[in-house]
C-alpha positions as CSV (number, residue, x, y, z in Angstrom):
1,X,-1.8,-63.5,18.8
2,X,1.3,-63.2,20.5
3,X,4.6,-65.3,19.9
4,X,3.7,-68.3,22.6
5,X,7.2,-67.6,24.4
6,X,5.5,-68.4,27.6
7,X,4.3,-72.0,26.6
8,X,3.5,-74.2,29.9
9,X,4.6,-71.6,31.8
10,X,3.1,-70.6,35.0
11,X,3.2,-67.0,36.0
12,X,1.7,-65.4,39.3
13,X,1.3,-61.6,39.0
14,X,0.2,-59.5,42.6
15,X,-1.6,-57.0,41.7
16,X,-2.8,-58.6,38.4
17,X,-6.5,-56.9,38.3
18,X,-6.0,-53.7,35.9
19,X,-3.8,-51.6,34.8
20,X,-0.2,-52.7,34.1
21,X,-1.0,-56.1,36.2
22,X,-4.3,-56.7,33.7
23,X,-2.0,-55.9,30.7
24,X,0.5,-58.5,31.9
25,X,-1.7,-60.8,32.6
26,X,-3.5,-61.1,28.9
27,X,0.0,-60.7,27.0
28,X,1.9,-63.6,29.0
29,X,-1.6,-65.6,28.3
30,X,-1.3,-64.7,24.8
31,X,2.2,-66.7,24.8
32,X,1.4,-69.3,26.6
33,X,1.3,-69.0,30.3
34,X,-0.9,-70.1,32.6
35,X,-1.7,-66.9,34.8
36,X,-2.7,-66.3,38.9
37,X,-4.2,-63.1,39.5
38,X,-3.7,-61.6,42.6
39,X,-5.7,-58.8,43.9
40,X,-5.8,-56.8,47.2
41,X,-9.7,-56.0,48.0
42,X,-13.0,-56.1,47.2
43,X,-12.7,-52.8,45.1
44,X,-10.7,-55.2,42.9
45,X,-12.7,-58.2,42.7
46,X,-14.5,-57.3,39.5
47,X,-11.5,-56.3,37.5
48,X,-9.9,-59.4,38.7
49,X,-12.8,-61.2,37.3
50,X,-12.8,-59.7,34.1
51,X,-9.1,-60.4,33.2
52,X,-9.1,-64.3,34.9
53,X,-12.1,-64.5,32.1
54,X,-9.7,-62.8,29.9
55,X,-6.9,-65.0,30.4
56,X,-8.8,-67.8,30.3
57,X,-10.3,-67.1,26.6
58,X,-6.7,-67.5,25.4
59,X,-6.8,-71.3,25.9
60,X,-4.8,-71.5,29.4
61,X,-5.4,-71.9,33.3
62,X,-6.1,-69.1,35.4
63,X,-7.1,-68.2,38.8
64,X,-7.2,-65.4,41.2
65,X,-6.6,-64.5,44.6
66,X,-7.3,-62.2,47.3
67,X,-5.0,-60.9,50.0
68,X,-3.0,-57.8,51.6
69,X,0.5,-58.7,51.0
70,X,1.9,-56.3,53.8
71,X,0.9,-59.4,55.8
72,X,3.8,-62.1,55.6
73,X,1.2,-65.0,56.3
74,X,-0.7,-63.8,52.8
75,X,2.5,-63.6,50.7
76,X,3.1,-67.5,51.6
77,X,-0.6,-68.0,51.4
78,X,-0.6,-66.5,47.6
79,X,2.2,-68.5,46.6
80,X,0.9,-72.0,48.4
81,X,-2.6,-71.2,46.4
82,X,-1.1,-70.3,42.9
83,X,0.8,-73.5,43.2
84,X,-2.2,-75.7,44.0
85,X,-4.4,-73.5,41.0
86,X,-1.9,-73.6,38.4
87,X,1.2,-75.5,39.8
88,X,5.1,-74.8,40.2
89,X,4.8,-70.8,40.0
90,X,8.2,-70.2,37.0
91,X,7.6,-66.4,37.1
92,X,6.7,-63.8,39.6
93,X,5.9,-60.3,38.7
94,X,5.0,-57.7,41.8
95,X,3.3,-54.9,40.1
96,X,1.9,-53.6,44.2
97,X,2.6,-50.3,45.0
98,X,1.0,-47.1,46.5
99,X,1.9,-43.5,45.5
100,X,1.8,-40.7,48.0
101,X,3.0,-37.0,47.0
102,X,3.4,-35.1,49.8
103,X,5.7,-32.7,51.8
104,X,7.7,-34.3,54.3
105,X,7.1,-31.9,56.9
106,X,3.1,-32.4,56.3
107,X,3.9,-36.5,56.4
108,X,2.3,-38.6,59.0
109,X,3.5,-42.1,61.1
110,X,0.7,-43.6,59.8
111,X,1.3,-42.3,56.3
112,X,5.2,-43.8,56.5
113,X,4.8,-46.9,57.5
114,X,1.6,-47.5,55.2
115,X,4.1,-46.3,52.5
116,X,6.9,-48.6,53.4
117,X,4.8,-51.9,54.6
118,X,3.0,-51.5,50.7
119,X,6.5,-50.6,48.5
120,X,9.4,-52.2,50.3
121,X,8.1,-55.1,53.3
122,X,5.6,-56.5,50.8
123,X,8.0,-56.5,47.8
124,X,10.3,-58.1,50.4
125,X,8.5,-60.9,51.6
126,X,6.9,-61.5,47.8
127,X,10.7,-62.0,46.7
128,X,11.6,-64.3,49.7
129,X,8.4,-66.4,49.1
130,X,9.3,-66.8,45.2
131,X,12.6,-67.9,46.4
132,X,10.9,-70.7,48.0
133,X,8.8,-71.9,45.7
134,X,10.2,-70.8,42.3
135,X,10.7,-73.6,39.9
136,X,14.8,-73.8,38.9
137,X,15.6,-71.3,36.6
138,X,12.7,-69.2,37.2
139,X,12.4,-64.9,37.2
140,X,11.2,-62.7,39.6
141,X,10.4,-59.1,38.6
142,X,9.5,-56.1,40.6
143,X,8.3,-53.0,39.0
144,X,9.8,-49.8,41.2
145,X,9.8,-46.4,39.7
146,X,12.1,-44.0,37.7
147,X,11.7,-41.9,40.6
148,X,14.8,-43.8,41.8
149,X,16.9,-41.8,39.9
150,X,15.5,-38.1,40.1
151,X,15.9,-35.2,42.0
152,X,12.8,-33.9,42.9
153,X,10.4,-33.2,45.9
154,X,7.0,-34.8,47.1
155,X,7.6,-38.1,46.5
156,X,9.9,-39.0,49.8
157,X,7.9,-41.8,50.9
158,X,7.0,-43.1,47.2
159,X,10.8,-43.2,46.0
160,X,12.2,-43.8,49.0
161,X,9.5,-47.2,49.9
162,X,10.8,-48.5,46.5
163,X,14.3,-47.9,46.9
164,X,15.2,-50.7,49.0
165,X,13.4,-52.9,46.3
166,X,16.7,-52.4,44.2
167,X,18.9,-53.7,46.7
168,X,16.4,-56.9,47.6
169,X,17.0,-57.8,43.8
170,X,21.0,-57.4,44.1
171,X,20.9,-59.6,46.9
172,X,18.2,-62.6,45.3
173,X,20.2,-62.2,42.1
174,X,23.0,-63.5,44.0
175,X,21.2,-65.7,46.8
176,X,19.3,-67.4,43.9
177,X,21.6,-67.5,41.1
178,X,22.6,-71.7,41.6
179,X,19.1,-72.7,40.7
180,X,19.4,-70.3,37.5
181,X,16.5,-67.2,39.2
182,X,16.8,-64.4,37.5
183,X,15.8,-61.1,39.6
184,X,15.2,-57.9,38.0
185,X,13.3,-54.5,38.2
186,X,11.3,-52.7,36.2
187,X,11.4,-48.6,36.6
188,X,8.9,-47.1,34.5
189,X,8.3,-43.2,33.6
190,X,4.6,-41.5,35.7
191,X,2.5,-44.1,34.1
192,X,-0.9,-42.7,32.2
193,X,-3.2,-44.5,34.7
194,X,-5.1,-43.5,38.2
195,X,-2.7,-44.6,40.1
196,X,-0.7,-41.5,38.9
197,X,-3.3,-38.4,38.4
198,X,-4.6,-38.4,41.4
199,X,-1.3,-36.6,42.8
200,X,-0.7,-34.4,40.6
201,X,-1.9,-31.0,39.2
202,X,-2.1,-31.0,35.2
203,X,0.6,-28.1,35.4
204,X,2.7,-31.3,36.7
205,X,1.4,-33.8,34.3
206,X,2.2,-31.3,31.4
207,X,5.8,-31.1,32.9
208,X,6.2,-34.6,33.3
209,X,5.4,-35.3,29.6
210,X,7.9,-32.9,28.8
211,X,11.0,-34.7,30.1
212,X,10.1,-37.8,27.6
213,X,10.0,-38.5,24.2
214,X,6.6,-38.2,22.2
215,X,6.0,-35.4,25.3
216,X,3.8,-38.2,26.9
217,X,3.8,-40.3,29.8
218,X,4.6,-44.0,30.3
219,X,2.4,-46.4,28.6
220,X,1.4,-50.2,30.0
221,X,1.9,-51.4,26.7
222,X,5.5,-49.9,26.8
223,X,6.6,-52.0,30.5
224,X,4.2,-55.1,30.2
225,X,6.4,-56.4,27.1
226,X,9.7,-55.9,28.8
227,X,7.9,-58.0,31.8
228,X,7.8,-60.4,28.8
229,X,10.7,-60.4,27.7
230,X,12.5,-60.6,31.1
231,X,10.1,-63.5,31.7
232,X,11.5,-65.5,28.7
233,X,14.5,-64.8,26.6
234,X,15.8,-62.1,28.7
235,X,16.4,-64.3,31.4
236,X,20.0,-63.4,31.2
237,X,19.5,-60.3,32.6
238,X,20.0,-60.4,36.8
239,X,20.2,-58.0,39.6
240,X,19.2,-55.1,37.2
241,X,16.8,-51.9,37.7
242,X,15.9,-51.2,34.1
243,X,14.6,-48.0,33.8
244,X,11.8,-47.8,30.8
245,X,10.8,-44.2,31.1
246,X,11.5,-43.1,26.8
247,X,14.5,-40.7,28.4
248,X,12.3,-39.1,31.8
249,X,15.3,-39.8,34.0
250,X,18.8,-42.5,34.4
251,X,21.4,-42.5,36.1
């Protein structure tokens, strides 16, 4: 059993289902927190299911909820229904993304703005609406990508929809910082899940484990501590892109 760090806490993850956002979900249960689970569609709806039952076997309250937070209207509807499931919402985490490899001269309108409404306008809107209805001295945490600080093709779209995330949390970490928010991101190394293989060739996955240490990928269990820690006694830490990658990439 985990330290209960989190104890009486409230925490509302989007994207919560599997994956990094399941992994989140059980550790800050472990410690303490009650836990809203957020998933996008139906596809979801089982895994969502299976980590709210989760969560709830480690003695706190949980709840999940549906919704496509490229829409504004769902991002306050999340936050309005985690509030009335759990109550004041003291953490955020945004673990939403999409990842798209592909040539920009081969990249489509429809491809773009899918790309940027899913990385940067809902990661937007998810930090605005935590700014509203954040208990005093809560966090918000975004995970991005160490992609923000290579040099590499492909991933124009990808990178460049998570950029602006890093300058969103500059400005919160400022706009926010009299009622004691905390606004960070997290930018982990390709992570050894789906959402990564499916763009790549295993030539490219072999490479990729080569610029790390161990020659491996990203682990959840490597970023969903730091999401811990951030959420409790790192709260010091503000306006920050951490990258957790094992040595991938910096700046």
């Amino acid at each position: 059993m985990a330290q209960r760090t989190l104890s009486g806490k409230n925490v509302l993850i989007a994207g919560g289902a599997k994956n990094l956002g399941g992994l989140i979900a059980r550790q800050v249960a472990n410690s303490g927190a009650n836990v809203v689970i957020h998933f996008n569609s139906d596809a979801t709806k089982t895994d969502a299911q299976t980590t709210l039952a989760e969560v709830e076997a480690a003695g706190v309250k949980g709840a999940i909820v549906q919704g496509d937070l490229t829409v504004p209207a769902n991002v306050t509807r999340l936050f309005d229904e985690a509030e009335s499931a759990i109550g004041k919402i003291d953490v955020a985490v945004n673990t939403v993304g999409k990842v798209l490899r592909k040539p920009i001269v081969e990249t489509t309108e429809d491809e773009y703005d899918s790309m940027f409404d899913i990385n940067a306008k809902s990661a937007y809107f998810f930090i605005k609406e935590a700014g509203t209805h954040l208990a005093e001295g809560g966090k918000i945490i975004t995970i991005v990508t160490a992609l923000l600080a290579a040099f590499t093709d492909g991933y124009s779209t990808y990178a460049g929809g998570k950029s602006p995330v890093e300058h969103f949390t500059r400005a919160a970490a400022k706009e926010y910082a009299d009622r004691g928010i905390s606004v960070t991101a997290i930018a982990p190394g390709p992570m050894d899940t789906p959402f990564f293989y499916g763009q790549e060739t295993p030539e490219r996955v072999d490479f990729h484990k080569s610029q790390a240490m161990g020659n491996q990928l990203t682990q959840i269990e490597d970023i969903a501590p730091i999401v811990r820690f951030l959420a409790s006694e790192g709260w010091w830490i503000t306006g920050q892109t951490i990258f957790a990658n094992g040595g991938y990439t910096t700046r």
